[in-house]
C-alpha positions in Angstrom: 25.9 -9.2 125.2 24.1 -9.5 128.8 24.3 -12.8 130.6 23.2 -13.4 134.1 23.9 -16.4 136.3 21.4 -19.0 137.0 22.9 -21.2 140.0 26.6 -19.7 138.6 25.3 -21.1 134.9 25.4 -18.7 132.0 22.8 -19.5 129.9 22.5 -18.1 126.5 19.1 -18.6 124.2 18.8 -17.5 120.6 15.7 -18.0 118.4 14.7 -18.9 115.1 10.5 -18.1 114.8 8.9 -19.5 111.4 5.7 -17.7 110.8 3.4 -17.8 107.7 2.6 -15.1 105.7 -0.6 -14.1 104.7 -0.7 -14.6 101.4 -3.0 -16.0 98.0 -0.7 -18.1 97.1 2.7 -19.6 97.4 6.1 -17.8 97.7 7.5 -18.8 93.9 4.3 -19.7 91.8 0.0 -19.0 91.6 -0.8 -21.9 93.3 -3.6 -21.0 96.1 -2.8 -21.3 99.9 -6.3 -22.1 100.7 -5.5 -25.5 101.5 -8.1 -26.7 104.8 -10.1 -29.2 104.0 -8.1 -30.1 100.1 -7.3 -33.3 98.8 -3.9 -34.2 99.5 -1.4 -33.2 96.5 -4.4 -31.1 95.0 -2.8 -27.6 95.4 1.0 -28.2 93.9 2.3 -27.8 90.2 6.1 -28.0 88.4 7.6 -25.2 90.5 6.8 -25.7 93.8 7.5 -29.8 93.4 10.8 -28.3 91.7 10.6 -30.3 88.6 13.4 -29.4 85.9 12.9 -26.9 83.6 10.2 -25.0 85.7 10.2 -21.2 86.5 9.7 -19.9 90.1 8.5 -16.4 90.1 8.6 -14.4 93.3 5.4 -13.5 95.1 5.5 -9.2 95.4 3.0 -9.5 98.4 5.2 -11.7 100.3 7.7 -9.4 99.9 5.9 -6.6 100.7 4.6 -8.3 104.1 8.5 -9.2 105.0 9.2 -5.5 104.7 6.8 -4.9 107.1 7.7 -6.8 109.9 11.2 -5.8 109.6 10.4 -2.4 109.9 8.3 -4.0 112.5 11.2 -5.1 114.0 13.3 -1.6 113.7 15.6 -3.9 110.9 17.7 -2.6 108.6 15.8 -3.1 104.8 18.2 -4.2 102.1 17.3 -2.6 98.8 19.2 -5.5 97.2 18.3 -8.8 98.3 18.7 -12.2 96.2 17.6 -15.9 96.7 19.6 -18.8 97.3 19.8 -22.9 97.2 19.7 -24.8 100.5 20.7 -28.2 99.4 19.6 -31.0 101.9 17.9 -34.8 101.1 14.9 -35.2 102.5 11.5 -36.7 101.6 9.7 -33.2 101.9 11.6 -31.6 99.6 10.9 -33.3 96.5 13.6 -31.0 94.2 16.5 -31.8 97.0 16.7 -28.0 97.7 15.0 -25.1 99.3 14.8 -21.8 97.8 15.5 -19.5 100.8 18.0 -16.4 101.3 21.3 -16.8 103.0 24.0 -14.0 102.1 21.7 -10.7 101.5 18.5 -11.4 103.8 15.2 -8.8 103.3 15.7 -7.5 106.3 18.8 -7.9 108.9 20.5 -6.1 112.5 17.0 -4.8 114.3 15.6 -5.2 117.4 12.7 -5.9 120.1 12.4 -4.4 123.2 11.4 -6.7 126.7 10.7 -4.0 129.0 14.0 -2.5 129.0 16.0 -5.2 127.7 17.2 -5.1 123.6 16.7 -8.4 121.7 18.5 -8.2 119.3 17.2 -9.4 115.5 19.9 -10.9 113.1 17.9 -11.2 110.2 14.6 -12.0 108.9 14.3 -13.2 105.5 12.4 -15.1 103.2 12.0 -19.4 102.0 9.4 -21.8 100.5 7.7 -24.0 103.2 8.3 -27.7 102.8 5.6 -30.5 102.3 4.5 -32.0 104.9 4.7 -35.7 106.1 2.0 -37.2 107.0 2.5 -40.6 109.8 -0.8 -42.5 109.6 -0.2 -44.6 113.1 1.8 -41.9 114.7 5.7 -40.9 114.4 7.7 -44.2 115.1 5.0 -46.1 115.0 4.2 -47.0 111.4 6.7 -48.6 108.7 6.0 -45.8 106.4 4.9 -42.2 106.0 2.6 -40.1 103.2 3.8 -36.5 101.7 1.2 -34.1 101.0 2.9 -31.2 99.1 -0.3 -29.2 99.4 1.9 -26.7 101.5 5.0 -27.3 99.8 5.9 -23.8 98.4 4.2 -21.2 101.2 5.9 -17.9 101.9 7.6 -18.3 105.6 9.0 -15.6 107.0 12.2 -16.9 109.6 13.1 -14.5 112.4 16.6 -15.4 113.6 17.7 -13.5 117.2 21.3 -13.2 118.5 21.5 -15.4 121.5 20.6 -12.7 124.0 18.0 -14.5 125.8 18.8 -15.9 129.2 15.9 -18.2 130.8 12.9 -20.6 128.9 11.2 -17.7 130.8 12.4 -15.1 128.7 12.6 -17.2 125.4 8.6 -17.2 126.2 8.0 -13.4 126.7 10.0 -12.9 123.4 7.9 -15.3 121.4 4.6 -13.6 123.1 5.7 -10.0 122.3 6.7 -10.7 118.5 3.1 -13.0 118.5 1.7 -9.5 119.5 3.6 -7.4 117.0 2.5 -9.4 114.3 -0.8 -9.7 115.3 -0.9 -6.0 114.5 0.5 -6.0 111.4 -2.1 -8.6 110.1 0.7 -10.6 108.0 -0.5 -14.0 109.6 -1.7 -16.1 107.3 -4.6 -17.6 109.1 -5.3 -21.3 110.7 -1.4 -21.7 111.1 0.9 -22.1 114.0 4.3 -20.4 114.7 7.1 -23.3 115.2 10.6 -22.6 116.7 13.8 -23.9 116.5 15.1 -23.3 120.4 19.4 -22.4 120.1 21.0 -23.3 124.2 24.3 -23.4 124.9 25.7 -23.0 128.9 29.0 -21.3 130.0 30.1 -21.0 126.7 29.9 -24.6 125.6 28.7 -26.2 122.5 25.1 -25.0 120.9 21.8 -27.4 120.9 18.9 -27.3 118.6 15.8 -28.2 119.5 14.0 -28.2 115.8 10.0 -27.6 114.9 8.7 -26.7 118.8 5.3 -25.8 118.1 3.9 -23.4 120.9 4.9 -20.9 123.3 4.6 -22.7 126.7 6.0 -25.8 124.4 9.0 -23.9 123.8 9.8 -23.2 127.1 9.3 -26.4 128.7 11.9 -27.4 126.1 14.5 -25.3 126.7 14.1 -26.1 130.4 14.6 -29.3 129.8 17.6 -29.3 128.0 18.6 -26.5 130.1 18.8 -29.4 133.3 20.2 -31.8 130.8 23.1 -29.9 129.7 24.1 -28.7 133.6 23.8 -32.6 134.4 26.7 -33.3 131.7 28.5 -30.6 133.2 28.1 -32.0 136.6 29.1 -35.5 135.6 31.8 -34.5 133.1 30.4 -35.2 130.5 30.6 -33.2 126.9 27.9 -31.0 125.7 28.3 -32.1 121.8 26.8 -29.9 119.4 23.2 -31.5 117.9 20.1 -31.0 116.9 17.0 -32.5 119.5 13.7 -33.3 118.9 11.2 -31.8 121.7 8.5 -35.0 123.1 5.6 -32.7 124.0 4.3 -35.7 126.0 7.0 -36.3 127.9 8.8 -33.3 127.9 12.0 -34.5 126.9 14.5 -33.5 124.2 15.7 -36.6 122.3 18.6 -36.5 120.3 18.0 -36.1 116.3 21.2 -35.6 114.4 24.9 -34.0 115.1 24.3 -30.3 113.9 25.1 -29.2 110.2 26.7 -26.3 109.6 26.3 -23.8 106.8 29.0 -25.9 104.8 27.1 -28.2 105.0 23.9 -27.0 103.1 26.0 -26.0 99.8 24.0 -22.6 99.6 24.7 -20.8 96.2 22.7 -18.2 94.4 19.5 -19.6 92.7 20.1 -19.1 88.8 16.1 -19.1 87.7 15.8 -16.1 90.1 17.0 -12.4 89.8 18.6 -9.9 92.2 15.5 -8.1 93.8 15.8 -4.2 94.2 13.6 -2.2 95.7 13.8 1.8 95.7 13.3 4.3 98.2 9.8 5.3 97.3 8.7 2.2 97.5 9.9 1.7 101.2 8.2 4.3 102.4 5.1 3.4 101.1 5.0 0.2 103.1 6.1 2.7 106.1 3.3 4.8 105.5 1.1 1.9 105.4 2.2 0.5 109.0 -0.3 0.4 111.7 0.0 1.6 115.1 2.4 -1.2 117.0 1.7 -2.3 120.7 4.4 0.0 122.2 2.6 3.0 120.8 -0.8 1.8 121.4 0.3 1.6 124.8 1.5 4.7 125.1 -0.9 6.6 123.8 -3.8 4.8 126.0 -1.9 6.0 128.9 -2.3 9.9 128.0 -5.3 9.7 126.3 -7.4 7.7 128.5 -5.5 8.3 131.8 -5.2 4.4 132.5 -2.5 3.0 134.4 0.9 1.9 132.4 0.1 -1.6 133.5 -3.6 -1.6 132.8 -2.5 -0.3 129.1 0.4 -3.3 128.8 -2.6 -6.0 129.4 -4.5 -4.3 127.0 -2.3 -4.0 124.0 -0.8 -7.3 125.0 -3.7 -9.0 122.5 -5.3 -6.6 119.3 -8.5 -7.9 119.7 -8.9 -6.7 123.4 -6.8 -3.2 122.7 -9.9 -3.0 119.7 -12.5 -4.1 122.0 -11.3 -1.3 125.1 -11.3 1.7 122.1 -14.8 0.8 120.7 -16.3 1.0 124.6 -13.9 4.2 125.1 -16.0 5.3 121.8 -19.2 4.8 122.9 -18.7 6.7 126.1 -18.2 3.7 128.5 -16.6 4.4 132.1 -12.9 4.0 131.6 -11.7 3.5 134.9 -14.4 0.3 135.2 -13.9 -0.6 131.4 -10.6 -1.2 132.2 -10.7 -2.8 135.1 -13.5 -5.2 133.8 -11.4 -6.1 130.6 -8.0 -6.6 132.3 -9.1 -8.2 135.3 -12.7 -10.2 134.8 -12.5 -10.8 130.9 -8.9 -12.2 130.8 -8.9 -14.3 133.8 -12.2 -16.0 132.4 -10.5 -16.6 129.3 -7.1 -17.8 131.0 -9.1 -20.1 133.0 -10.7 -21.4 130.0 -7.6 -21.3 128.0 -9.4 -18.9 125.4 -8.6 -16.3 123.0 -10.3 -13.1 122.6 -10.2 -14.3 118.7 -11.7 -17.1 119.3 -15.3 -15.4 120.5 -18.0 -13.6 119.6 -18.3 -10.7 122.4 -21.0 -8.1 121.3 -19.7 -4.8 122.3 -23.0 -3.0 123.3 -23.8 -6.2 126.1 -21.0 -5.3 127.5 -21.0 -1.5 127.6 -24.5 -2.1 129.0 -22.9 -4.0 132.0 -20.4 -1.7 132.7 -23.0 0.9 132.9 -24.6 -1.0 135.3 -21.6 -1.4 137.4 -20.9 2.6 137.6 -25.2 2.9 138.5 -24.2 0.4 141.4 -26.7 -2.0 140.1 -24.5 -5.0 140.0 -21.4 -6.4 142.5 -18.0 -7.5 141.3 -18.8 -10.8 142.1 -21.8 -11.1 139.9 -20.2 -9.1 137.1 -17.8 -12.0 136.7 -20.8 -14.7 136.8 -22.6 -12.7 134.3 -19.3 -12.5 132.3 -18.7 -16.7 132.8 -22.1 -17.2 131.9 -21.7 -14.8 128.6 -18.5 -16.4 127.4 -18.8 -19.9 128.5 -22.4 -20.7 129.2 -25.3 -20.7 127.2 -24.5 -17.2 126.0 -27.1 -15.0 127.5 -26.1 -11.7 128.0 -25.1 -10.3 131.2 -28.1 -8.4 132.0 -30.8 -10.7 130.7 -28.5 -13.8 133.1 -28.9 -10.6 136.2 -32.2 -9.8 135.7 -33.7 -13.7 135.5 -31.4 -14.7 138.7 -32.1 -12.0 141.0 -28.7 -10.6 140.8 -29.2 -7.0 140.7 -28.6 -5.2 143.6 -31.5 -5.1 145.7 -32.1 -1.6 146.7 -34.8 -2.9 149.8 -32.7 -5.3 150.7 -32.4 -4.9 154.8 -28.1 -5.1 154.6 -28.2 -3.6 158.4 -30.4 -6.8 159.1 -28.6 -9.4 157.8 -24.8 -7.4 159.0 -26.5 -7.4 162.7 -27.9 -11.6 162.5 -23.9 -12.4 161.1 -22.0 -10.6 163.9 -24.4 -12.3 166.4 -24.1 -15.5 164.9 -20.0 -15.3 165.1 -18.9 -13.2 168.0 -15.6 -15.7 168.9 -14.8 -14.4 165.1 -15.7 -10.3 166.0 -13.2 -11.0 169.3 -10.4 -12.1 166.9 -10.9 -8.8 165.0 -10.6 -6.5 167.7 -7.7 -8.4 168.9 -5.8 -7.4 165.6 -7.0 -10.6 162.9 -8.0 -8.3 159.9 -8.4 -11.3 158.1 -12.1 -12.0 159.8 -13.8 -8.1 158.3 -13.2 -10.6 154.7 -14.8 -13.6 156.5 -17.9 -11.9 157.7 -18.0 -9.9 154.8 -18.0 -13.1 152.7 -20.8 -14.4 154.5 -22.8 -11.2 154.5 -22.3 -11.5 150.8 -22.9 -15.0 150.4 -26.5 -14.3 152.5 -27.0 -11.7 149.7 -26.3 -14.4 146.7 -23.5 -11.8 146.0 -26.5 -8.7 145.3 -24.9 -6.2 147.7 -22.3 -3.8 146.9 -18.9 -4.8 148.5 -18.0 -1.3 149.7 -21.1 -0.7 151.2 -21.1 -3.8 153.1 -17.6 -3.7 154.3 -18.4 0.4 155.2 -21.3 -0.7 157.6 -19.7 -3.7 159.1 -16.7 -1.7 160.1 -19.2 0.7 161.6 -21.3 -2.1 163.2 -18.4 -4.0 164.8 -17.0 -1.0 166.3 
């Protein structure tokens, strides 16, 4: 295992993801997983409130989706996997167990790659969600708390990693790359989160938890605070005790929950009203033959079919939707070299800014392959490709060439560019003697100006070509 020094601290990060699968209903009976908008404790029967005597019968699809993420995840499938009991008390587990798999998981010993860097998978295997509990005034602040067992009984897929991590940094490129890899594989089951259990230990000292960290950049503002935390106790001699920690998202803070269980502790044995699963060859490959293309080959073969840049095809197949979105414009004949550049560069930092998701809009795929053959005729500047774009996304929703045409944005082809070059040099000649003295920084000035005078309607090249040739 790889570990680097961080200020002469090895850190060492493993993972455990939780992720929903996309499926009818619940893991061990029929009841539906359509739950937004129910009545609490509408969507729940014997088996998946555990009462005695009742059945559970495993979901084929769920299995079927768990295969395919751990091929996904270049795992090992078990042919024979089995179910198990998780005993623990707690008030959102109404039978006192959870039916989960310990000893045989689906799949086990695979892999995800970080650039160059192997992540090594442990295991990903199969459990029944919990209910959830409900805190009217807030956690800690009311005297009591409701349980709504509505979700009690889903099909969660846990991805354990070996501790091969070695930043938050990392933790959260991980997280963002198996996001990505599902994302593909469509196995999400929609309107849910991924939540992560965050494993630290420095120098190889005792292990922390931090339990239930919902979000990416939440996870790694966890870890790096318990990351400071534990080098503190090392600096004041204090002992690192093994524990589970609950993440404050307000405050950023780990708190402390409980001293960490170990398996021992949770009694697992095999689960007696469920039988040995096996699965045959044939119907492995099916599922294999059913996988869709996965981001490292999308990538890959953008790069030699398109001719785009290996970075320009990582943005791209870093999110489905915009990988989709790139391939129907490439369809339809659009100008890759400015397709690309308009989708990696405008379109995501518009969304960034906005903290948006491709998902999360409504683009129309023929207003923008109208832009972008607007930007190859010249018609339109970089700068008011992105306002068109801001407007499109954000605004009022016009599309980019109606919001050019009606704000005078096009480029102007009468537009006197020599006149307007010759009245800003005159107006700022201190500025043109800074230039020729060696300040390259004032060509970007002027031309700011000039371009600003233009309301952002000339073409950058051109006017950067003739106030070269104008100054000298």
């Amino acid at each position: 295992m790889s570990v680097v020094n961080h200020l002469d601290t090895k850190v060492m990060i493993g993972l455990e993801v939780h992720t929903y699968l996309h499926t009818k209903s619940k893991l061990f009976c029929s009841c539906g997983t359509d739950i937004i908008e129910s009545i609490p404790n509408s969507h729940c029967c014997p088996i998946c409130l555990g009462h005695p005597g009742s059945k559970p019968v495993l979901n084929a699809k769920a299995v079927e989706l768990a295969i395919k993420v751990g091929l996904a995840l270049n795992c090992k499938i078990n042919k024979d996997f089995f179910f198990s009991r998780k005993t623990y008390f707690y008030p959102d587990m109404s039978s006192n167990y959870q039916i989960t798999q310990y000893e045989v998981p689906v799949a086990e010993k695979g892999f995800i790659m970080l650039g160059e860097k192997k992540i090594r998978i442990t295991r990903a295997h199969l459990e029944m969600d919990p209910a959830a509990l409900v805190h009217p005034q807030g956690l800690g602040k009311s005297n009591y708390s409701l349980i709504d067992y509505n979700r009690c009984g889903f099909a969660l897929l846990e991805i354990v990693t070996e501790p091969d991590m070695v930043s938050p940094s990392e933790a959260r490129e991980f997280l963002n790359t198996l996001e990505n890899i599902l994302s593909y594989l469509k196995v999400l089951m929609p309107n849910t989160t991924m939540k992560t259990d965050c494993n630290i230990s420095i120098n190889g000292g005792a292990r922390v938890e931090i339990k239930n960290v919902s979000g990416f950049a939440a996870a790694e503002k966890a870890l790096s605070f318990e990351l400071l935390r534990q080098k503190q106790y090392e600096r004041m001699n204090k002992k690192i005790e093994q524990q589970t920690r609950l993440f404050n998202a307000v405050t950023g803070q780990t708190m402390e929950s409980r001293k960490k269980e170990t398996a021992d502790d949770y009694g697992y044995i095999f689960d007696p009203d469920l039988v040995k699963i096996s699965l045959d060859e044939e119907q492995i490959n099916k599922i294999k033959e059913s996988m869709p293309e996965l981001p490292l080959q999308k990538k890959q073969r953008f790069v030699n079919e398109y001719g785009i840049s290996d970075y320009e095809s990582s943005v791209l197949c870093n999110d489905l939707k915009l990988s989709e979105l790139f391939e129907m414009l490439a369809k339809k004949q659009a100008d890759i070299k400015i397709t690309a550049n308009l989708l990696t560069r405008d379109l995501l930092s518009i969304l960034n800014h906005d903290s948006l998701k491709l998902v999360e809009i409504q683009l129309d795929v023929n207003k923008i392959f109208d832009l972008i053959n607007l930007v190859k005729l010249g018609k339109v500047s970089d700068m008011n490709v992105k306002k068109s774009l801001i407007n499109y996304i954000s605004g009022n929703k016009i599309s980019p060439i109606e919001f050019l045409t009606k704000n005078n944005l096009l480029v102007n082809e009468n537009m006197d560019i020599d006149l307007i070059i010759k009245r800003i040099v005159e107006n700022n000649l201190s500025a043109i003697k800074d230039y020729k003295n060696g300040n390259e920084k004032v060509l970007n000035f002027l031309a700011g100006l000039i371009m600003r005078e233009t309301k952002g309607s000339a073409r950058i090249d051109v006017v950067l070509e003739k106030l070269k040739q104008k100054i000298n």
